[in-house]
C-alpha positions as CSV (number, residue, x, y, z in Angstrom):
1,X,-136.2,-55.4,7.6
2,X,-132.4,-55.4,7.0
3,X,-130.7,-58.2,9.6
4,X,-127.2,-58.2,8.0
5,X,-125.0,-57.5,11.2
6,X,-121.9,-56.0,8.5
7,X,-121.8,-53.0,10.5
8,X,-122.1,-54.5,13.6
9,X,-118.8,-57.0,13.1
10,X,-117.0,-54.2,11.3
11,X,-117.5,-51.8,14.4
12,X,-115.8,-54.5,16.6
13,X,-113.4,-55.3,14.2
14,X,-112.4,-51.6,14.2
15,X,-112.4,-51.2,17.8
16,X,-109.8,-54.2,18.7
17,X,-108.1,-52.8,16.2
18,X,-107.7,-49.5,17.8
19,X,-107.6,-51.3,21.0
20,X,-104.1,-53.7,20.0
21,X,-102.7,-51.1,17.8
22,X,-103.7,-47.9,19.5
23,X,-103.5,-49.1,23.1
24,X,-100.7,-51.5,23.4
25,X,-98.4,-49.5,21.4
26,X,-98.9,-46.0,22.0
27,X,-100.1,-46.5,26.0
28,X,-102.6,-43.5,25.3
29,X,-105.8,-43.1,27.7
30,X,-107.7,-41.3,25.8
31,X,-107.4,-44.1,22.9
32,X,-108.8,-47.2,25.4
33,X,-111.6,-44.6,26.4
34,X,-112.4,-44.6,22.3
35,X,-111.9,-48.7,21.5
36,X,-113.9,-49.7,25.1
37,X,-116.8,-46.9,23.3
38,X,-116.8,-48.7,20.5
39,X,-117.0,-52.1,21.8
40,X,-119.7,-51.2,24.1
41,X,-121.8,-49.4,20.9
42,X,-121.5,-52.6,19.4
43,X,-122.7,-54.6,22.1
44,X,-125.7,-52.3,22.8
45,X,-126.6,-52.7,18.9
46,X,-125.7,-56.5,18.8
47,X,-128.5,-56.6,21.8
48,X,-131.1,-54.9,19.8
49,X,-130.6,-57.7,16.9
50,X,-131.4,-60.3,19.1
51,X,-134.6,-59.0,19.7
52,X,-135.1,-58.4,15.9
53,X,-134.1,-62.2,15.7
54,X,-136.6,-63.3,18.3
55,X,-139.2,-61.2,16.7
56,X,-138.3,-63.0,13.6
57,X,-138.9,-66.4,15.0
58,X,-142.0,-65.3,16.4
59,X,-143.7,-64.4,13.1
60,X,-142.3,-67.5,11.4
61,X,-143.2,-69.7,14.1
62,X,-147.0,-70.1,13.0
63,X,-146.3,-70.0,9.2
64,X,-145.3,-72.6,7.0
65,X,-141.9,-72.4,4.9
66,X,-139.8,-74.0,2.6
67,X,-136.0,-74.5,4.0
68,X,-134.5,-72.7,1.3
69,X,-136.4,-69.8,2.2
70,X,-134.1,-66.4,2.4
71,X,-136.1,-64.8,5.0
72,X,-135.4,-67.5,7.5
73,X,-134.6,-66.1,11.0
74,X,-130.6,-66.7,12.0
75,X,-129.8,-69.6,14.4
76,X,-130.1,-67.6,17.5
77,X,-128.0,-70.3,19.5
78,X,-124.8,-68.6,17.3
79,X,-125.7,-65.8,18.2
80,X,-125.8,-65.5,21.5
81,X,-122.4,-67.1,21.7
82,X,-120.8,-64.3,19.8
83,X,-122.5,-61.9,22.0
84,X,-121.6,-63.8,24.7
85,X,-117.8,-63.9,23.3
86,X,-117.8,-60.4,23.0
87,X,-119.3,-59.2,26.3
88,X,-115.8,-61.4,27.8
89,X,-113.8,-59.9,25.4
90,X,-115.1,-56.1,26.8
91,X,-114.5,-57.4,30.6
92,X,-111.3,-58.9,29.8
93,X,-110.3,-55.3,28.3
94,X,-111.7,-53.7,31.3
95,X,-109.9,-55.8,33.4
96,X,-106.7,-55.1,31.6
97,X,-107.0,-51.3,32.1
98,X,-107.6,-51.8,35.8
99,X,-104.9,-53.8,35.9
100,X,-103.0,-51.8,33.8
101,X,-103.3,-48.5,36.1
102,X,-103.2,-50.3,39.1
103,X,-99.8,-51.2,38.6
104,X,-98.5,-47.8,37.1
105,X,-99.9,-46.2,40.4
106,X,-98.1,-48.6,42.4
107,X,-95.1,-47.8,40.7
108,X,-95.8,-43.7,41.4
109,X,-96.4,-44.3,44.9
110,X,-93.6,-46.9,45.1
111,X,-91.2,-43.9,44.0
112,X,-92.7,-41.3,46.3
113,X,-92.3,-43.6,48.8
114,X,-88.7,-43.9,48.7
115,X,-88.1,-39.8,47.9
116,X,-87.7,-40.2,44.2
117,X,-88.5,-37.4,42.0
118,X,-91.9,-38.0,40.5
119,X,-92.8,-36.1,37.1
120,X,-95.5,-34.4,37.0
């Protein structure tokens, strides 16, 4: 079984990415539908490891090993900190979008409020 999360880290390193760059520059939609995608994939599959870690422990639990062994399970205390990390990261980036339209339709209904032409 292959455990190295590579993918995993690059597929949220990609979607903050997107996110900052994409998102806070360009002030597209579309782009915080495809970085909040991403970071959702990569919490789904980061969910699925821990139970390949747990797994892991479980078999390892009855046998005997040496501590340099390779096949060790991961600490899974670490890991549920990053996953922990990240799942605040995705509600802090939801939270920013809400926030982030909220305001903008204030703004609209601010203006049709006071008879200001409103583009459509």
């Amino acid at each position: 079984m292959d455990f190295t999360p590579f993918l995993q880290a690059f597929l949220l390193i990609v979607a903050l990415l997107l996110f900052v760059i994409l998102d806070i520059i360009l002030h597209k939609v579309a782009l915080r539908a495809i970085s909040i995608t991403i970071l959702l994939c990569f919490n789904i599959w980061s969910y699925t490891y821990y139970f390949k870690i747990e797994e892991l422990q479980e078999y390892w639990s009855g046998l005997k090993y040496s501590p340099y062994d390779a096949y060790l399970p991961p600490n899974i205390d670490d890991f549920i900190f990053v996953w922990l990390a990240s799942q605040i990261l995705v509600f802090y980036l939801f939270l920013t979008i809400g926030i982030s339209y909220l305001m903008k339709r204030k703004k609209l209904l601010t203006k049709q409020d006071n008879g200001q032409a409103v583009p459509r």
